[in-house]
C-alpha positions as CSV (number, residue, x, y, z in Angstrom):
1,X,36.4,117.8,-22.0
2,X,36.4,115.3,-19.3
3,X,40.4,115.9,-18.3
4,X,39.9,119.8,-16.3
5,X,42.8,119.7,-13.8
6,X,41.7,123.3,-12.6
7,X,38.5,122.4,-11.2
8,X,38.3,121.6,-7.4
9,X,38.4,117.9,-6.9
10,X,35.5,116.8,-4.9
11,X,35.9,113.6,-2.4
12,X,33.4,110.8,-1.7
13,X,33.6,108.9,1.2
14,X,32.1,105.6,1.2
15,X,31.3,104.7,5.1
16,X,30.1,101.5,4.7
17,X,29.5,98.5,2.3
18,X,27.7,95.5,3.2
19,X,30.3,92.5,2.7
20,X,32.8,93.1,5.3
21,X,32.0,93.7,8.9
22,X,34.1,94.7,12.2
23,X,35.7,91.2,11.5
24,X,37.5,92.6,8.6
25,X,37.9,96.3,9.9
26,X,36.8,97.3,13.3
27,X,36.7,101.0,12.2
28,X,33.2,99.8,10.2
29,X,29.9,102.0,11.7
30,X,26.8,100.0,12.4
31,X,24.5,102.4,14.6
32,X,23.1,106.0,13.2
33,X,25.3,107.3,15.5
34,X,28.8,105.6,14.0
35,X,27.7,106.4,10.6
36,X,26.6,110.3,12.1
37,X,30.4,110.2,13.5
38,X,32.2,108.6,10.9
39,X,30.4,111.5,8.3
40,X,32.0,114.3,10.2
41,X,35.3,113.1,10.1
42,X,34.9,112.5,6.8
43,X,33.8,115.7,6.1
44,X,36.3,117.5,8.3
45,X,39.3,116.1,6.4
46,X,37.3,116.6,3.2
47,X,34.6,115.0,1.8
48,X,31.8,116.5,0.3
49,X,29.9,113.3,-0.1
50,X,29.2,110.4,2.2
51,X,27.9,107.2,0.2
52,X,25.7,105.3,2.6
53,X,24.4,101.4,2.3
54,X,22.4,101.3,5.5
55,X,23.1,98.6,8.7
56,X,21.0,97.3,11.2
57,X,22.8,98.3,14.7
58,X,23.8,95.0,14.9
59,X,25.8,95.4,11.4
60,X,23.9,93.4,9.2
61,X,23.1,94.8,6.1
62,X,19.4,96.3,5.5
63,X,17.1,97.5,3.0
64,X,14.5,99.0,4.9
65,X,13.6,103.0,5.0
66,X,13.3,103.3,8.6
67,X,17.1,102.6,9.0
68,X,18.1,104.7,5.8
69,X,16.0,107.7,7.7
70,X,17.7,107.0,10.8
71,X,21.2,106.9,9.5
72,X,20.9,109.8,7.1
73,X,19.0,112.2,9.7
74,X,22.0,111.2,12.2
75,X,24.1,111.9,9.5
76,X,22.8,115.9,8.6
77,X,22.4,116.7,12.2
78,X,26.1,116.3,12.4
79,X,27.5,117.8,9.4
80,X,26.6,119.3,6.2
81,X,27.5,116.6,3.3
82,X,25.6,115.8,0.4
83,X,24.1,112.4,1.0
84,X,24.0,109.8,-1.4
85,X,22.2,106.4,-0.8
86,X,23.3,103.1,-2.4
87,X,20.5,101.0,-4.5
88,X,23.1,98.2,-5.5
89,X,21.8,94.6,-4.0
90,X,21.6,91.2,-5.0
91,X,18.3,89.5,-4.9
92,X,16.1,92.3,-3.7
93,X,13.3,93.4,-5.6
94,X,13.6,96.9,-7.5
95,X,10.5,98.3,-5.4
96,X,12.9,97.7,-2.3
97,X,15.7,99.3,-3.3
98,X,13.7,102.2,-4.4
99,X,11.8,102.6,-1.1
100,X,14.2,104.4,0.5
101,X,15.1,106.9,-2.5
102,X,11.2,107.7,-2.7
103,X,10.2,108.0,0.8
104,X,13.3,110.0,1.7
105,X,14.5,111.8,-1.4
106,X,18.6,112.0,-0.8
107,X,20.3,114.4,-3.4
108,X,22.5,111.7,-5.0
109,X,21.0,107.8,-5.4
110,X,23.6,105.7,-6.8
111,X,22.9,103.3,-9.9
112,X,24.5,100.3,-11.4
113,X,24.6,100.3,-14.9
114,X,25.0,97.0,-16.1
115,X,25.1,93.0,-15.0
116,X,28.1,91.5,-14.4
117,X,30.1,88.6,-12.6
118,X,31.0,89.7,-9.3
119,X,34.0,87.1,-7.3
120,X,37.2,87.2,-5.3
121,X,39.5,85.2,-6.1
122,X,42.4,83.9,-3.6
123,X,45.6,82.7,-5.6
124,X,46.7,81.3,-2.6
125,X,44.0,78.9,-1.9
126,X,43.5,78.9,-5.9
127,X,39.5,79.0,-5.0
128,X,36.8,81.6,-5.2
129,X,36.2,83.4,-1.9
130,X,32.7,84.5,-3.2
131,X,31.2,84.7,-6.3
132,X,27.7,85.7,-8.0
133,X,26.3,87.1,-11.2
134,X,25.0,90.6,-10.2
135,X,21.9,91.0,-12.2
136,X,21.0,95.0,-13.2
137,X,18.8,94.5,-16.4
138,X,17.5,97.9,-18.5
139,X,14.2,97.5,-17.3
140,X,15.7,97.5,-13.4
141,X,17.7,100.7,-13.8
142,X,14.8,102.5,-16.7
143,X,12.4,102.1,-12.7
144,X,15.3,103.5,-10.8
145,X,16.0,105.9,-12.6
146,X,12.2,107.1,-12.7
147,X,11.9,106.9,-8.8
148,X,14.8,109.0,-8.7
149,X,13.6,111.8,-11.0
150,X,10.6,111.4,-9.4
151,X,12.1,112.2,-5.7
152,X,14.4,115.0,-7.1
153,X,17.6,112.8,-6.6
154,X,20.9,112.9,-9.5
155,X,21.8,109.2,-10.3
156,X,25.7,108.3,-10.2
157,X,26.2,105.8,-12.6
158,X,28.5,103.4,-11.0
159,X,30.2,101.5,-14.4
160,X,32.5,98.4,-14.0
161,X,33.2,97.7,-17.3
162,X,33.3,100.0,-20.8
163,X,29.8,98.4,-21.5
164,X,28.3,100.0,-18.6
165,X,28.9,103.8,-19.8
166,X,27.7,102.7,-23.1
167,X,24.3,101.7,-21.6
168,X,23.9,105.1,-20.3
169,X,24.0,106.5,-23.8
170,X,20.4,105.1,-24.6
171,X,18.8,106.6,-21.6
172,X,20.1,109.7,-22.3
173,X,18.6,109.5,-25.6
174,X,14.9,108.4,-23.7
175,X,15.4,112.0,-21.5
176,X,15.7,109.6,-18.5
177,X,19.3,111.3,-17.9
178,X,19.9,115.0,-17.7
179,X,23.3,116.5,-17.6
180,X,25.1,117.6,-15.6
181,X,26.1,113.7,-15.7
182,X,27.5,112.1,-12.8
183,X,29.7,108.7,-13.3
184,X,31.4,106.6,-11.1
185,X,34.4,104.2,-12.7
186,X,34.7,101.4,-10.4
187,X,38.3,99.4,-11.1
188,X,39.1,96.2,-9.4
189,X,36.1,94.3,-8.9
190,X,37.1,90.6,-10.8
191,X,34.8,90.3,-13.5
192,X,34.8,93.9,-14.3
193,X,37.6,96.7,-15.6
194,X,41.6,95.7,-14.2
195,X,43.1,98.3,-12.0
196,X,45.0,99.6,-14.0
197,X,45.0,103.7,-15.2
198,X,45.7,102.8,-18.6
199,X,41.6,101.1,-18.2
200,X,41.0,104.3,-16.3
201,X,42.0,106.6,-19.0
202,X,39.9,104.3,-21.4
203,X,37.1,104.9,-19.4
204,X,37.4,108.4,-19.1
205,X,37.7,109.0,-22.7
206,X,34.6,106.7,-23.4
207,X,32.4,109.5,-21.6
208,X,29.9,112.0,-22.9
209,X,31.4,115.2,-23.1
210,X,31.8,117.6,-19.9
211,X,30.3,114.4,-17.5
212,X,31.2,114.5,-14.1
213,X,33.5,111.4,-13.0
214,X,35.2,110.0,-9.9
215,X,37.2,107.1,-9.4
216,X,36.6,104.4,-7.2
217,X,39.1,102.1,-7.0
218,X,38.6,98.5,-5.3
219,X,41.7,97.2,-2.6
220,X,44.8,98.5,-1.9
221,X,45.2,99.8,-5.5
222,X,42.7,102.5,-5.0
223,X,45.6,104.5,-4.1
224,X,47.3,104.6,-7.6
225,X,44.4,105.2,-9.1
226,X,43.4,107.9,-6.8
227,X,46.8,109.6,-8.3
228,X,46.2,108.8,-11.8
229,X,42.5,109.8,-11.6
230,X,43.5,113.5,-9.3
231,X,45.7,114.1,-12.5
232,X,43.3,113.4,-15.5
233,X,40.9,116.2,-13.4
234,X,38.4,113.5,-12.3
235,X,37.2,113.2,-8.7
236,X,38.1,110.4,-6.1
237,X,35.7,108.3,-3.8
238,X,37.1,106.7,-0.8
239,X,36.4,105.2,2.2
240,X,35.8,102.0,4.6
241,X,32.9,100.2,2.0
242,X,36.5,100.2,-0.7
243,X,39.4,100.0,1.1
244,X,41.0,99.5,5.2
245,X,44.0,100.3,4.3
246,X,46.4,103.6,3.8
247,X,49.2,103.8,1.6
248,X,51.5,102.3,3.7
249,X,49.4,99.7,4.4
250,X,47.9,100.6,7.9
251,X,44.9,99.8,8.6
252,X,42.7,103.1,8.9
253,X,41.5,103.6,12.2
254,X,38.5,105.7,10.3
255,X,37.4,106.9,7.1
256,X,38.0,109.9,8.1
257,X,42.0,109.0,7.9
258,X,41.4,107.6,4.1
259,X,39.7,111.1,3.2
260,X,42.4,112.4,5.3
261,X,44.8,111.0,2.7
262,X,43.0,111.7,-0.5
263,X,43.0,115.2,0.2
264,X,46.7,115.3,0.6
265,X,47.5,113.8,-3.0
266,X,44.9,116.3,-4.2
267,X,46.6,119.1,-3.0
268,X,49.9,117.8,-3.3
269,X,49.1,117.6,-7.5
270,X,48.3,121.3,-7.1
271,X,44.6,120.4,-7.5
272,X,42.1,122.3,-4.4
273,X,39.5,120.0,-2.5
274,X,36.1,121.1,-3.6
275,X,33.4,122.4,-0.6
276,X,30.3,120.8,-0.3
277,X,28.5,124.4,-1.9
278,X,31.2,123.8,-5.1
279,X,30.3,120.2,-4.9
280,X,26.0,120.9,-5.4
281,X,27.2,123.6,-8.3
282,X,28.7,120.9,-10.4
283,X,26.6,118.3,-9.8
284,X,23.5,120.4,-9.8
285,X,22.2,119.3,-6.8
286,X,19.5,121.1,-4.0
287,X,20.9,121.4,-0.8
288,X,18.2,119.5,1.0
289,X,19.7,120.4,4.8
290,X,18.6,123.2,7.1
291,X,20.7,122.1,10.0
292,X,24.5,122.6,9.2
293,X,27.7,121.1,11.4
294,X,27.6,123.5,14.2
295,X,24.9,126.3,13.4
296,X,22.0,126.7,11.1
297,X,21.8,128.8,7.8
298,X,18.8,129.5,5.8
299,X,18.6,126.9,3.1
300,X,16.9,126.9,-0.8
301,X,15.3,123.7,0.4
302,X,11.9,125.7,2.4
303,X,8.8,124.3,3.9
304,X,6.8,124.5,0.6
305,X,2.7,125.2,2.2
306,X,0.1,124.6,-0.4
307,X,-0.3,127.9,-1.3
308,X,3.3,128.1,-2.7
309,X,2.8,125.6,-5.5
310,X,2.2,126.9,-8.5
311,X,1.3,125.4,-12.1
312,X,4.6,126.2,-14.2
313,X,4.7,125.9,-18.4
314,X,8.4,125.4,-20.0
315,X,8.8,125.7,-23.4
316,X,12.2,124.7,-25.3
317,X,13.1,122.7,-28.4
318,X,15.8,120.8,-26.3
319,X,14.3,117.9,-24.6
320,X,17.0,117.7,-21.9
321,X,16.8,121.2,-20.9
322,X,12.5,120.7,-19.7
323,X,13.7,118.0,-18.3
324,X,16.6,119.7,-16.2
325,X,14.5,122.6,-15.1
326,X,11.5,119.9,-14.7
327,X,13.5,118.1,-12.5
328,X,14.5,121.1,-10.8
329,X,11.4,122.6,-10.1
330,X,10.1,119.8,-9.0
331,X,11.6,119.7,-5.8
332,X,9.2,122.9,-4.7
333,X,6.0,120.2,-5.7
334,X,5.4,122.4,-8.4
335,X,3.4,121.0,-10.9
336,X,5.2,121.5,-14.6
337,X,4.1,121.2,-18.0
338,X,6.5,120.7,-20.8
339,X,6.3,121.9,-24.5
340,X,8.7,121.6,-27.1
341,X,6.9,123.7,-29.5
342,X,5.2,127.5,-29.2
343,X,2.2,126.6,-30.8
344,X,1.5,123.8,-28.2
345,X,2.0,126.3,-25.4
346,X,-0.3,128.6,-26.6
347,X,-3.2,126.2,-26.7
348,X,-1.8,125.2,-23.2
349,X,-2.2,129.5,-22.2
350,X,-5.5,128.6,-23.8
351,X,-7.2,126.2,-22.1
352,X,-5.9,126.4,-18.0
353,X,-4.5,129.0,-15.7
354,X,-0.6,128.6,-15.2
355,X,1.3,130.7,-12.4
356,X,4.9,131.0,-14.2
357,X,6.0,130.8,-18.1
358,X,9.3,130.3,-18.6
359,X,10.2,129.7,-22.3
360,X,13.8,129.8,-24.5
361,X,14.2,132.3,-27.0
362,X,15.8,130.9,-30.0
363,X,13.3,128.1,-31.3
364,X,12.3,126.9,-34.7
365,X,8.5,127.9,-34.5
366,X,8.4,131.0,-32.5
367,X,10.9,133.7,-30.8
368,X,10.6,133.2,-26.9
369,X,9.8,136.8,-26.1
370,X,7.2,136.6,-28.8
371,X,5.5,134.0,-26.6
372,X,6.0,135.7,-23.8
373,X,3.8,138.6,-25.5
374,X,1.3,136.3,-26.5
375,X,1.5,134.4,-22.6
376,X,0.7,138.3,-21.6
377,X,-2.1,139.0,-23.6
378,X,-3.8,135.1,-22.9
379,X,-2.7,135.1,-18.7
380,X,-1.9,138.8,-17.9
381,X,-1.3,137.2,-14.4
382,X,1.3,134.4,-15.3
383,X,5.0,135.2,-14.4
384,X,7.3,135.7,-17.4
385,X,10.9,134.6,-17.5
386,X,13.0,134.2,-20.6
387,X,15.8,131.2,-21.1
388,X,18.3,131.9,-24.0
389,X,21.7,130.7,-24.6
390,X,23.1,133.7,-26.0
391,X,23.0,137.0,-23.7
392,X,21.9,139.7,-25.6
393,X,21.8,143.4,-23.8
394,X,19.3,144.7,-26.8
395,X,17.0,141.4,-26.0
396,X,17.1,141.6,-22.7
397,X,15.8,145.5,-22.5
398,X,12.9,144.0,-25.4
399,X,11.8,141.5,-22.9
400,X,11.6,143.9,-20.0
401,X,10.0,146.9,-22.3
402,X,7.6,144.4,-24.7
403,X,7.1,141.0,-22.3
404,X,6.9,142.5,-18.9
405,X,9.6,139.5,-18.7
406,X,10.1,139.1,-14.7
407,X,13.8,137.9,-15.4
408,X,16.0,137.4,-18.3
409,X,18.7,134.2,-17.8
410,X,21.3,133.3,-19.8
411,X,22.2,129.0,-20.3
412,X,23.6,127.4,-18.4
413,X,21.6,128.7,-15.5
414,X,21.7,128.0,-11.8
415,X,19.6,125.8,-10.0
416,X,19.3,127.5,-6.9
417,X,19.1,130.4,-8.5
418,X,15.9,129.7,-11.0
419,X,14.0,128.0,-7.9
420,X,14.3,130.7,-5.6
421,X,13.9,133.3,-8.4
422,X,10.3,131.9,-9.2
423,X,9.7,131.7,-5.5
424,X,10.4,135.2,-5.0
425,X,7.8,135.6,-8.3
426,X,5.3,134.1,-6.6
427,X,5.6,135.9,-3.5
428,X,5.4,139.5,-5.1
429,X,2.5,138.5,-7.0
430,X,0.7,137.0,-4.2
431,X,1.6,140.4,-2.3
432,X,0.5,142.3,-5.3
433,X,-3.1,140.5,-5.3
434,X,-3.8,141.0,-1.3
435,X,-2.3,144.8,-2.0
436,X,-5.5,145.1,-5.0
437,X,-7.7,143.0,-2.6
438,X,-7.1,145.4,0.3
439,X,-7.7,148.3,-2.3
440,X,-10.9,146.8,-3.9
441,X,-11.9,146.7,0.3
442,X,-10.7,150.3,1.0
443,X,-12.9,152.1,-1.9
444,X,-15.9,149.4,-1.2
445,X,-15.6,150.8,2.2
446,X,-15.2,154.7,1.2
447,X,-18.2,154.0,-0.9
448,X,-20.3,152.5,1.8
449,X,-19.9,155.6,3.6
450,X,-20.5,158.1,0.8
451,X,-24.0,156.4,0.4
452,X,-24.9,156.8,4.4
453,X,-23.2,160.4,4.4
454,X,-25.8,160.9,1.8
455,X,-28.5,159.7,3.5
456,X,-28.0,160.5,7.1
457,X,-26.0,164.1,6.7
458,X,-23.1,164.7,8.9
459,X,-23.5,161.1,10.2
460,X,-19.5,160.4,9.1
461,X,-18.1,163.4,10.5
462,X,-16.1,162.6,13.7
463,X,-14.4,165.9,15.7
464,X,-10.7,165.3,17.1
465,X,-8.8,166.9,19.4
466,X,-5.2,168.3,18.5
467,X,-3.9,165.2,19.3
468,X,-5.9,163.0,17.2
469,X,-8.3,161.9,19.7
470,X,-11.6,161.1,19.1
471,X,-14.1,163.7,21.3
472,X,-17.6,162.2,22.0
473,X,-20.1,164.8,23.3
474,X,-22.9,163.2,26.0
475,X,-25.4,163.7,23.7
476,X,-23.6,160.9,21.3
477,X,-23.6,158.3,24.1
């Protein structure tokens, strides 16, 4: 169901495009420290996302990874949004836009999903202002989309036309998407869907089942369709890169006046404004940032040291699900292997050590706990943790009693959740080894002395005082 009114609607502020300049809107940020301020109003009026396409301080537009780092480090010393880079260009190779994705791994990247004639048109002049074809060909978003799984990041599809959700649906099927699904519906671009909310609605029901979607809509109708959009349950994106102006047709002295208003309609449909913590839940995002507006929390996203990464084996018969908790796991630079058959994990148990197992329970081949049993027997060592959709009290006491399973969780499971679970694993076994180390030390030690005792009688007695103290007779000096 892609209409759920209850659910917190979460806001998107778009800070800055790269068409207009201060020309156009004087309110437009060009230096980190614009974008860093523009973010927190933003976010104090609402938003849980800021969409960035990074400037040069002198405003023109750039692709490069130093001003991306600059912007979005500005950005997370100042507040606590999730941050979401742009890859839409025209005429810049698909290596470029990825650079910054790669090198600085934000938690959204967004992602056109189709080619399309791009123009504004001015009836009054009856001429073009500008007009191009923007190109985004399979093979351009198929190496997007695997830089982005590769840095952790969710792709928003951005679709301007019915045809661009439809493209989604065969990268779904390659496991290059994994839900939760995140799109964008972008109305009022000429050459792509009308403004209208009967398109909207169109739209909406064109999507997979229980995706994510906001609205973006293009000009001074992104109002109306911020209103039809807060009332089919769907999210809104705002913001200076989409729209100066407010309702009445003021020009915004910020974004953070535009979020400002967005939030109002939410609330004033009965609808709550999602938090940025809501906001990671239903997108299944990391949160990434240590340093939050105004004080610092601990955070899922550690310092992962070498000694923390471990070799984790999933097993499931649902493609999408390894590649969610792949994706997920990830993040910690773990290394994961995927199996979508028992049998193929066992020969995996077989052949190489692996820190963590974690395996579904209903499969066609083999129960999960029963491979958790056989994971026991082949790596006594390897962590056991059992996926299943159906919570079962009599399973789960059967995977503690029989599998020694470390945890028992029930789909859909939480991100956060899973990766610190695993990281808490880890740490009890690598206590649990240095506690038998330190053991396997202390009796080497005691034996040590057994043998001198033997040899050299009453050498290992020592006389103390009442207090403890060692006493030392001259003749021992």
């Amino acid at each position: 169901m892609n209409h759920d009114i209850e659910r917190p609607c979460i806001l998107t502020c778009a800070l800055s495009g790269v068409v207009a300049d201060r020309r156009q809107c004087p309110a437009i940020p060009y230096t980190p420290e614009e974008y860093a301020a523009e973010a927190r109003r933003a976010f104090e009026a609402g938003a849980a996302i800021v969409h960035i396409h990074a400037r040069r301080p002198d405003g023109t537009p750039s692709y490069e990874v130093e001003d991306y780092r600059a912007i979005s480090e500005a950005v997370a010393a100042e507040c606590p949004v999730v941050i979401n880079f742009s890859t839409g260009a025209v005429g810049i190779p698909v290596e470029k836009k990825t650079a910054p994705i790669q090198a600085l791994r934000p938690a959204i990247g967004a992602l056109n999903m189709g080619s399309m004639n791009y123009a504004k048109y001015h009836p009054g002049r009856k001429e073009f202002v500008f007009e191009f074809v923007f190109a985004n060909p399979f093979h351009e978003i198929i190496a997007i989309l695997r830089a982005m799984r590769e840095a952790g990041t969710r792709p928003e599809m951005e679709c301007f036309d019915l045809g661009h959700i439809a493209a989604s649906l065969p990268l779904l099927d390659m496991g290059l998407l994994d839900p939760p699904l995140q799109y964008s519906l972008i109305l009022g671009v000429l050459g792509g869907v009308p403004p209208t909310t009967r398109a909207l609605v169109a739209m909406v029901d064109s999507l997979p089942l229980g995706a994510n979607w906001q609205v973006i809509g293009i000009g001074r109708d992104q109002w109306r369709l911020a209103a039809a959009a807060i009332g089919l349950g769907g999210n809104v994106r705002v913001g200076l890169e989409d729209n100066f102006y407010l309702p009445g047709g003021t020009m915004a002295r910020s974004n953070g006046e535009l979020v400002e208003q967005a939030a109002r309609m939410v609330r004033d449909q009965g609808r709550d404004v999602a938090t940025v913590e809501e906001c990671r839940r239903r997108l299944g995002i990391a949160n990434r940032q240590r340093r939050l507006w105004g004080y610092t929390r601990v955070s899922l996203d550690w310092e992962v040291g070498m000694d923390d990464r471990a070799v984790i084996l999933i097993v499931d018969d649902e493609e999408f699900v390894l590649n969610a908790l792949e994706r997920s796991l990830r993040l910690d630079g773990h290394e994961v292997i995927k199996c979508q058959e028992p049998l193929e994990a066992i020969e995996v148990l077989k052949g190489r050590e692996v820190d963590v197992v974690i395996s579904d329970h209903l499969m066609p081949q083999m129960k999960g706990l029963d491979l958790l049993q056989e994971a026991k027997r082949l790596r006594p060592r390897a962590i056991r943790i059992l996926l299943t959709g159906h919570a079962d009290l009599q399973l789960a006491l059967r995977a503690i009693n029989e599998g020694e399973v470390y945890r028992f969780f029930t789909k859909p499971w939480d991100d956060d959740t899973l990766r610190l679970d695993v990281r808490l694993a880890l740490e009890q076994r690598r206590l649990r080894d240095e506690n038998e180390r330190l053991t396997r030390e202390v009796d080497r030690q005691a034996a040590l002395l057994k043998d001198l005792e033997a040899r050299y009688p009453g050498i290992t007695y020592v006389r103390r005082s009442e207090t403890g103290a060692v006493i030392i007779d001259e003749q021992d000096l």
